[in-house]
N, C-alpha and C positions, 0 to 999 in steps of 0.2 A: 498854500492853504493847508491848515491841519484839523484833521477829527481825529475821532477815537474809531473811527472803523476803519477795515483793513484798506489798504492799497490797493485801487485796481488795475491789471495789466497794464490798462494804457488809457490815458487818456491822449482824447484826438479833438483840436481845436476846431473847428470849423468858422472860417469865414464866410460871414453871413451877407453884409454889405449889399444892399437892394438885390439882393438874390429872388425874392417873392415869392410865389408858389414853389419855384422850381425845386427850392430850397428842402423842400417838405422829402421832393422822391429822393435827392440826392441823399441825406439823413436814412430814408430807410434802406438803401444801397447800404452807405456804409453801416447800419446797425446788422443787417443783415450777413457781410460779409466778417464783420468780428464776431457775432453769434455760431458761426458755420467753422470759424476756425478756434470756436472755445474759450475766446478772453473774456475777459472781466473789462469790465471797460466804463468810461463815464465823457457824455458827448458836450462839449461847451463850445455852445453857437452863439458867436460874437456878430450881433446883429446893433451896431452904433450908428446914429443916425445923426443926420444934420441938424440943429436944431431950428432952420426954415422950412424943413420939409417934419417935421414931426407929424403933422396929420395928413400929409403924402403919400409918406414910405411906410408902406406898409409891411415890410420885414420882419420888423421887431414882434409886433400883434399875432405872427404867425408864428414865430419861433416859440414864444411865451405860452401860444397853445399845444405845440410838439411838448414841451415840458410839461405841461399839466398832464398828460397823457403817460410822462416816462419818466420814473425816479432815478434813472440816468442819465441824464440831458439837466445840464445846467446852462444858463444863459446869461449874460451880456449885455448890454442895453443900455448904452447912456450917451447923452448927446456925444458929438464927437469933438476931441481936442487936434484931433491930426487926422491924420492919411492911415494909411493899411499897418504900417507899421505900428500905431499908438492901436488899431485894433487890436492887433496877433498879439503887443503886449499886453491888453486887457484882460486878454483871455489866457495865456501866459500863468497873469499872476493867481486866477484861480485854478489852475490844472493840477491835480491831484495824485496820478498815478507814478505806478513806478518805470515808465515809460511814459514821454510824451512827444505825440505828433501833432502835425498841424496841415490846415490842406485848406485853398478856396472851396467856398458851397457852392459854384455857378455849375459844375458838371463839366469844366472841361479836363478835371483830373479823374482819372476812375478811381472810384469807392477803392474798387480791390487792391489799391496801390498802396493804401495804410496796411494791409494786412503783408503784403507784398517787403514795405520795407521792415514792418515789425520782424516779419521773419529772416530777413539781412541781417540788423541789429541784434539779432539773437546767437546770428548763426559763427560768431566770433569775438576775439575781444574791441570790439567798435563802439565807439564811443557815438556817433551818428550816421545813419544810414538814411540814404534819400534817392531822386528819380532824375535821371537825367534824359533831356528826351529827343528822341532819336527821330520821329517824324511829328510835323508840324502841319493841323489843318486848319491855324488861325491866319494862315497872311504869309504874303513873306515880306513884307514890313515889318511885323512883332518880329518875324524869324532874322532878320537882318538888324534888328536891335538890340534882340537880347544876345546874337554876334559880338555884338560891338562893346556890349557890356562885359562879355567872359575876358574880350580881348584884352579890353582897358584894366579890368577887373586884376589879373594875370600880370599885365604890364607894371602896376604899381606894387602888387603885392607877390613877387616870385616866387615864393613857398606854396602859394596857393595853387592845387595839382585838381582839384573838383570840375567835372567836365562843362556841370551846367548850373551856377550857383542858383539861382532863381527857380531852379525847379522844383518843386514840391510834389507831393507830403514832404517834410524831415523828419526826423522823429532821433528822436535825442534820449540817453539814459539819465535818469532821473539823478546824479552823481556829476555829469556832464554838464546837464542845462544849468545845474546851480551852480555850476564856475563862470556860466557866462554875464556881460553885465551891459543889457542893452540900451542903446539910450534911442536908437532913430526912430521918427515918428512918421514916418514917410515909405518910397518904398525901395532905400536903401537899408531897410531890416535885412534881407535876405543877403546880400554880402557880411553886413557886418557880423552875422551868423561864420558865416565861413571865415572872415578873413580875422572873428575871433578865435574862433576854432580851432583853425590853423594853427595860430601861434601860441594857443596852447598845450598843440601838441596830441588833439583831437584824431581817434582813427576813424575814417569815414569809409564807409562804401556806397556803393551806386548802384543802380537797378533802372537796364530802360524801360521807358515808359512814351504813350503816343499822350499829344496833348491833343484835345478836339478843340474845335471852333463853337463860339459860344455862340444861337442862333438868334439870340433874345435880346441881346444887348451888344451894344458897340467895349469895346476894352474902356477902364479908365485909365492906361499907360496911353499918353501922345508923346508921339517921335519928341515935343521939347525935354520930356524925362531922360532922353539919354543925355544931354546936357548938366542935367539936376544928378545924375549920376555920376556925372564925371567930376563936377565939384565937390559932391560930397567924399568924393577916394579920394582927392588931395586934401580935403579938410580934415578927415581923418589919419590919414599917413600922415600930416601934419602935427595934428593935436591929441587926437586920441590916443594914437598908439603911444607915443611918449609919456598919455598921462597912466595909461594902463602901464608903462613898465614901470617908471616914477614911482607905483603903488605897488608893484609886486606882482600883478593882476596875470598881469604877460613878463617870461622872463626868458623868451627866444628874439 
């Protein structure tokens, strides 16, 4: 996205995704905590909806008024072509700043965590700085799958050294994220993140972080996603990676 006004600090994605009300506190956490540490900032709440549930889901309606209220908050909003993935690139392609992050709206990541990595990111030459997390109060099902995900994750891509790919915020230098070139629409976004990354040679660091348990709603990860995970890291180690070296894209 280009204007003619300056760059701000950072832009931070926010998924929206029937988040509902909840969405509204989360939003002013995090305005509050980039205000307290100084940035410039611009919030784009990716609130995409099903197109049977459009006068259901009531996300979008709510988001559309946080903007009215804030000339930085931009928003997102169109029926949906995919999963989590085709959201975060929705929102992706309008992000603005010279930094960008990205985090669920549901509250089980804290606010403070965007400012938390921006300050990693800053604090060397890193190319991405993210959370990996060290205590878990969603289940120990999610926690034994997204296990199973670093393992597999690891197992086919052995250069890949990142403790907890899937965790979030990320937050990426604005030089960095335009090397990368996503295509999943699902919620193998977050490896292909790293396992592009990686091989291009991306410096990353980490910063732990607790994840909460969301009280409002059930996960939309089911235990068959570790499956859908698993095929998509051969389908990629497959085809992807070959067509990205093919092009230039990746040359490790």
């Amino acid at each position: 996205m280009h204007t003619d006004k300056p760059a701000k600090d950072i832009s931070a994605v926010i998924l929206c995704y029937k988040a509902g009300e909840d969405v509204g506190v989360f939003v002013d956490e995090v305005k509050q905590s980039l205000s307290n540490r100084g940035l410039s900032y611009e919030l784009v709440l990716v609130a995409n909806y099903n197109a049977n549930e459009k006068n259901i889901d009531e996300t979008p309606a709510i988001v559309k008024r946080l903007a009215e209220r804030d000339p930085d908050i931009t928003v997102v909003s169109k029926v949906k072509e995919g999963m989590m993935g085709w959201d975060l690139r929705s929102g992706l392609d309008v992000a603005s700043g010279k930094t960008i992050a990205y985090i669920d709206g549901d509250g089980q990541m804290p606010a403070d965590d965007i400012v938390r990595v921006y300050d990693s990111l800053m604090s060397g030459q890193y190319d991405c700085a993210k959370t990996y997390r060290t205590k878990r109060d969603d289940g120990r099902k999610r926690g034994f799958i997204s296990l199973m995900y670093n393992t597999l994750l690891t197992l086919l891509f052995p250069k890949v050294s990142v403790k907890d790919a899937n965790a979030k915020p990320k937050i990426f230098t604005r030089q960095a994220f335009e090397r990368l070139r996503l295509t999943s629409s699902g919620w193998f976004i977050d490896a292909e993140i790293i396992i592009q990354g990686t091989y291009l040679g991306f410096r990353f660091i980490e910063v732990p972080t607790v994840f909460r348990q969301n009280k409002f709603r059930r996960s939309f990860v089911r235990p068959r996603a570790l499956f859908e995970f698993l095929g998509n890291l051969i389908l990629f180690r497959l085809t992807r990676m070959h067509e990205f070296k093919r092009q230039g894209i990746i040359t490790k």
